[in-house]
C-alpha positions as CSV (number, residue, x, y, z in Angstrom):
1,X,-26.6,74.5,28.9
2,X,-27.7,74.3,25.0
3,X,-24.0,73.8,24.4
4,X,-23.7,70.9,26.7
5,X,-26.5,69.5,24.6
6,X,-25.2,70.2,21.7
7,X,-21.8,68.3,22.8
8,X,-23.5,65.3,24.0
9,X,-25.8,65.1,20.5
10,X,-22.1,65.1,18.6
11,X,-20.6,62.3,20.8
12,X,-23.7,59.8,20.5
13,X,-23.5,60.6,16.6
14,X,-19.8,59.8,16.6
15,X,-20.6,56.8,18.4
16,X,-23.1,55.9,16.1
17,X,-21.1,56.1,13.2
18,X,-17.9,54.3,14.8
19,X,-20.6,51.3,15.6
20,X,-21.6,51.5,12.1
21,X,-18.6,50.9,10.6
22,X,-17.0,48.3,13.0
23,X,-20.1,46.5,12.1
24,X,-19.3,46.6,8.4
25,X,-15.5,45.9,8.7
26,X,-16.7,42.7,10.8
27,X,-19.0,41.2,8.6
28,X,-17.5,38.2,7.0
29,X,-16.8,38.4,3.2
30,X,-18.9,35.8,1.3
31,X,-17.2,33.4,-1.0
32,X,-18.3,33.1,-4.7
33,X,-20.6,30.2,-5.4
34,X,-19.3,28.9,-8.2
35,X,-21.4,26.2,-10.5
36,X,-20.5,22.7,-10.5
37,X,-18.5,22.7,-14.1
38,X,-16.6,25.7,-12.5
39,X,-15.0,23.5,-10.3
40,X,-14.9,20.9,-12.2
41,X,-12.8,23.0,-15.0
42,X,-10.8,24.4,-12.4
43,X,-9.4,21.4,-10.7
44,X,-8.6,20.2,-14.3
45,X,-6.6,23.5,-15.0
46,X,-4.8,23.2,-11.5
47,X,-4.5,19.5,-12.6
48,X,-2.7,20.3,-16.0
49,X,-0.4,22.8,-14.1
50,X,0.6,20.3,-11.6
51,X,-1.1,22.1,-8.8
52,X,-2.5,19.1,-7.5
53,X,-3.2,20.4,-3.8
54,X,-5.4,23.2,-5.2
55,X,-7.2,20.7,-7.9
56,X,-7.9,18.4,-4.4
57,X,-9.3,21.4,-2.6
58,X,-11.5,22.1,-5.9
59,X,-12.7,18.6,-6.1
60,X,-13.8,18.5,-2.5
61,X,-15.7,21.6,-2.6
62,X,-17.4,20.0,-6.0
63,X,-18.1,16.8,-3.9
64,X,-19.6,18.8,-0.8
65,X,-21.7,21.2,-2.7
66,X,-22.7,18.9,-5.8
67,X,-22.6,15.2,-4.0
68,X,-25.3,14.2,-6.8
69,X,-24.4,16.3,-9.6
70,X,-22.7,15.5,-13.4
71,X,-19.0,15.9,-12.3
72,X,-19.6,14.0,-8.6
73,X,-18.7,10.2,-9.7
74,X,-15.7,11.6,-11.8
75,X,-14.5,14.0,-9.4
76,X,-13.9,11.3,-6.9
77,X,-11.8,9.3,-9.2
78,X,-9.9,12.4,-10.6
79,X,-9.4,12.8,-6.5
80,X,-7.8,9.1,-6.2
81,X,-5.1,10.2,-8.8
82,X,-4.3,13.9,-7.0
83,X,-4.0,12.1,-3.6
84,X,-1.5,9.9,-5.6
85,X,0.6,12.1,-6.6
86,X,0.7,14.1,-3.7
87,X,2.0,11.3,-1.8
88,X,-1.1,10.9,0.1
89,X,-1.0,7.4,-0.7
90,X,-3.5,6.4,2.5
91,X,-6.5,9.4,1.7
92,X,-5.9,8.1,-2.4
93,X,-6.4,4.4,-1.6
94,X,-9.7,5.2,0.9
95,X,-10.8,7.1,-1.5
96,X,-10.8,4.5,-4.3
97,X,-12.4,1.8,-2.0
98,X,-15.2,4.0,-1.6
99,X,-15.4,4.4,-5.4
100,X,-15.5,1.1,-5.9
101,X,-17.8,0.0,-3.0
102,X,-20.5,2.7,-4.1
103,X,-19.9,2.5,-7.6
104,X,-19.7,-1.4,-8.3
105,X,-20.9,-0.7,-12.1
106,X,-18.9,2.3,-13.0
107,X,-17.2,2.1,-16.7
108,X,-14.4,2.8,-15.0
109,X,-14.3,0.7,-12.4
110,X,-11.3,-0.6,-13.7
111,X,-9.5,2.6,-13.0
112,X,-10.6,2.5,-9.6
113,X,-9.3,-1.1,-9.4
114,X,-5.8,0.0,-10.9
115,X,-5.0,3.3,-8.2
116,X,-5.9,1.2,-5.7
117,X,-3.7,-1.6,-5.9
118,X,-1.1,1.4,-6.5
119,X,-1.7,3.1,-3.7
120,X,-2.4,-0.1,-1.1
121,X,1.3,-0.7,-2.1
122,X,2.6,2.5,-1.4
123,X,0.8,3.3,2.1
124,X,4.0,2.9,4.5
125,X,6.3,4.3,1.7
126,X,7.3,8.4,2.2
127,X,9.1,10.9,0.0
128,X,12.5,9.5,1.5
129,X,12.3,6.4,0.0
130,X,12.6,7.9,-3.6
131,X,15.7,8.7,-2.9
132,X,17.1,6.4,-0.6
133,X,17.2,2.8,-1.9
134,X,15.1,0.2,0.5
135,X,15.1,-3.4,0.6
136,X,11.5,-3.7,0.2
137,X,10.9,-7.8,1.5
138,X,12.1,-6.5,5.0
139,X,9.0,-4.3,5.1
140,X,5.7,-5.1,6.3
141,X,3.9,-7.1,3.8
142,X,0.6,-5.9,5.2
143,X,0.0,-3.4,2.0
144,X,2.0,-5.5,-0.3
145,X,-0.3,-8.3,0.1
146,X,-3.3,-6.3,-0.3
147,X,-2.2,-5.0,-3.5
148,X,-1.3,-8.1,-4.8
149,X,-5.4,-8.5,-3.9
150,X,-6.3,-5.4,-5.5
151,X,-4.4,-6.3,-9.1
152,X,-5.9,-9.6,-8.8
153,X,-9.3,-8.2,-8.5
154,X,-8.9,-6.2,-11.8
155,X,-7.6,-8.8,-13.9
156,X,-10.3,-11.6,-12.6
157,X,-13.1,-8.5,-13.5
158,X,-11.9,-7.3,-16.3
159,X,-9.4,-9.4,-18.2
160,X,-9.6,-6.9,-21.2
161,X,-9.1,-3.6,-19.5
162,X,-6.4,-1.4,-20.6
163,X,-4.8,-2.0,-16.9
164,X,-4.5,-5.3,-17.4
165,X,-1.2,-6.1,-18.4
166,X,0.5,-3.7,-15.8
167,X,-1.5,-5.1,-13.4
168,X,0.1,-8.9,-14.5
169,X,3.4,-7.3,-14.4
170,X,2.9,-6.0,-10.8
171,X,1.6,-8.9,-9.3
172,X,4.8,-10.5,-10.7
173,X,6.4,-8.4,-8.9
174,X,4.8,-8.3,-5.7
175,X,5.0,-12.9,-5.7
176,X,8.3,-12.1,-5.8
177,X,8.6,-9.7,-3.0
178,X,6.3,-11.9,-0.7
179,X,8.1,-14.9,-1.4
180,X,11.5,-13.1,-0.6
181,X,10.1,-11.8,2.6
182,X,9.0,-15.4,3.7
183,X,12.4,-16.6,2.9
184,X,14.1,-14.1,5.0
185,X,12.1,-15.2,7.8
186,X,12.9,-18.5,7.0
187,X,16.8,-18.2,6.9
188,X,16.2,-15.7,10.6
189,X,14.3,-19.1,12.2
190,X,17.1,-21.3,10.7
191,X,20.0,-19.2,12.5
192,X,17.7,-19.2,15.6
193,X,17.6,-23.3,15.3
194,X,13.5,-23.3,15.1
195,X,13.6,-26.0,12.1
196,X,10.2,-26.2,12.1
197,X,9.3,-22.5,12.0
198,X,12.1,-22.6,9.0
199,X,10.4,-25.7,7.6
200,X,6.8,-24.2,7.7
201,X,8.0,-20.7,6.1
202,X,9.8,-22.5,2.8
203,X,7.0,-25.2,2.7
204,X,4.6,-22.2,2.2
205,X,7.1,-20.8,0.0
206,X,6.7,-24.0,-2.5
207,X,3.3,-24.5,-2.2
208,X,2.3,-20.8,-3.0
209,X,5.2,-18.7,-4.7
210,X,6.6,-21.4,-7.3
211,X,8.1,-20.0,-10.5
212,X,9.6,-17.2,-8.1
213,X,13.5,-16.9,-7.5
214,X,13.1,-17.5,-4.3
215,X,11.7,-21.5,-4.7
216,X,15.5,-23.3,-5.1
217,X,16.7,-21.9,-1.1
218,X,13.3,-22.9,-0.4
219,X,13.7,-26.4,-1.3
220,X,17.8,-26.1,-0.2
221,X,15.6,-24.9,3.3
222,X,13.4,-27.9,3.4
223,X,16.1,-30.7,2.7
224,X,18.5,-29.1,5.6
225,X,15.8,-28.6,7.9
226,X,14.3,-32.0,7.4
227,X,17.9,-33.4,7.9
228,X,17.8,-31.5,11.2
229,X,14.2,-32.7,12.3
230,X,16.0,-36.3,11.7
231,X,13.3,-37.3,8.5
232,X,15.6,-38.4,5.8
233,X,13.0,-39.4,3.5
234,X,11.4,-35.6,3.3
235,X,14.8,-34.5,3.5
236,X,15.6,-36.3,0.4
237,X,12.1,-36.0,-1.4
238,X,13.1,-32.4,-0.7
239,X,16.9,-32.5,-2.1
240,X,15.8,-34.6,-5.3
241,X,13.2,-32.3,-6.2
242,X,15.8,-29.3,-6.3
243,X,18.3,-30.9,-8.5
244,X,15.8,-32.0,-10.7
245,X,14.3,-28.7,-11.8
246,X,17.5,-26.1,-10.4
247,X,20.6,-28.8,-11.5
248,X,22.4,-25.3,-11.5
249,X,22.0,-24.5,-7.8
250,X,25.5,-23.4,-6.2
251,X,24.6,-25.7,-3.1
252,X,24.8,-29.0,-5.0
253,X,27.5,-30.7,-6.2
254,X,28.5,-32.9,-9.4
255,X,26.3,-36.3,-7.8
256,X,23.4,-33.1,-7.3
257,X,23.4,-33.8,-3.4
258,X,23.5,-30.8,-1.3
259,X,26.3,-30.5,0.7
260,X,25.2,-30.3,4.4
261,X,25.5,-32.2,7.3
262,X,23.0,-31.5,10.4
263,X,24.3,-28.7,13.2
264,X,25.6,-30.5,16.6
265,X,22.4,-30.3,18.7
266,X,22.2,-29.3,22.2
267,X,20.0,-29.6,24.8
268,X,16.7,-28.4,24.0
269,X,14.5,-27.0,26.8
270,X,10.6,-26.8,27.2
271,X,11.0,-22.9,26.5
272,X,12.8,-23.5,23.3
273,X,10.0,-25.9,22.4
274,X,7.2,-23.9,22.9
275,X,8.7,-20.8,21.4
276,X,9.8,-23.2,18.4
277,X,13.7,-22.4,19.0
278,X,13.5,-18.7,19.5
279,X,14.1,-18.8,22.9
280,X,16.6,-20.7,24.9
């Protein structure tokens, strides 16, 4: 009997113990708490080393645990620039709004103003496109456009900023693209026959995108749509305005006329009408 006891007192202690340390092996590890210029210095070491995933995770973990400390305003900035170049061009140009909106007197709001007219540009662009060439003003102008916005912001704010002059060059840039893109969708309405559509799209061109290349076929657009429309006079306003400041057009000839005669019309239809020649 005492050595059934003394069994069952052995068991229950071997239980006990087994308990004990299943209990220890399943208590969760804490992390080290480390101080706000901890994280700050070590994002900037992953940062030098181009570890710019591990410099993000740093920064966030500064952000959450020190939203109002030394390092926060600058850690959200250094953030915008490893989003950038970790091709998270979306999380990098969110992120710089929200600079910006919360931090409208920053010193370097300028910087803020710069990434995100970099990173509005390069939303819909991917890895691919590094390496496999894209004709760009067949894209959705969408993030173009608000990068144009974004540059234009900087250099109205802060004329003197060290950003300034790549910004100009940009926006450059950019007019160009838009004004290409606009011309593409005029020559598409043209082939369609929806003069006015073409007309509209290269009257916007010359009103908003001059000094681009795209403003002669913009005016060579305007006099043969106006010839199609059957208005002569616009048609030639049109024509005598591109000779006088492109004389070296291809389309004209020696007298500086353009050399086109309206397409044969046919028949046009209510459908055609209201879908402005897209439909038949």
């Amino acid at each position: 009997m005492n050595q059934v006891i003394l069994i069952t007192k052995r068991g229950v202690i071997t239980l006990l113990l087994a308990l004990s340390l299943a209990a220890c092996s399943s208590t969760p590890e804490k992390k080290e708490q480390l101080t706000e210029k901890q994280y700050y210095e070590d994002a900037q070491a992953a940062m030098a080393n181009n570890r710019f995933l591990l410099a993000i995770e740093k920064l966030q973990s500064l952000e959450s645990r020190y939203p109002f400390g030394r390092y926060a305003d600058q850690a959200q900035l250094e953030l915008v620039y490893c989003y950038y170049r970790t091709i998270d061009f979306e999380s990098s140009a969110i992120t710089a709004e929200r600079f910006i909106r919360l931090h409208p007197d920053h010193p370097d709001l300028d910087y803020a103003y710069y990434m995100k007219g970099l990173a509005s540009y390069s939303v819909d662009r991917g890895l691919v496109e590094r390496f496999i060439p894209t004709d760009f003003s067949e894209r959705d102008m969408g993030p173009a456009r608000e990068s144009f916005d974004d540059f234009n912001r900087l250099i109205n704010r802060f004329p003197s900023s060290e950003y300034a002059e790549d910004a100009r060059q940009r926006m450059i840039y950019l007019r160009n693209l838009l004004a290409a893109y606009e011309l593409k969708a005029a020559k598409f309405y043209i082939s369609r026959g929806a003069y006015i559509a073409a007309v509209k799209r290269a009257t916007f061109i010359v009103q908003n995108y001059d000094r681009t290349p795209s403003l002669p076929e913009a005016l060579a657009i305007m006099t043969k749509t106006y010839r199609e429309l059957g208005l002569p006079e616009l048609a030639n306003t049109a024509e005598q305005t591109l000779a006088y400041n492109f004389p070296q057009y291809d389309g004209l000839n020696d007298a500086g006329k353009l050399d086109y005669s309206p397409q044969k019309r046919q028949k046009t239809t209510l459908l055609n009408v209201i879908t402005f020649g897209l439909l038949d």
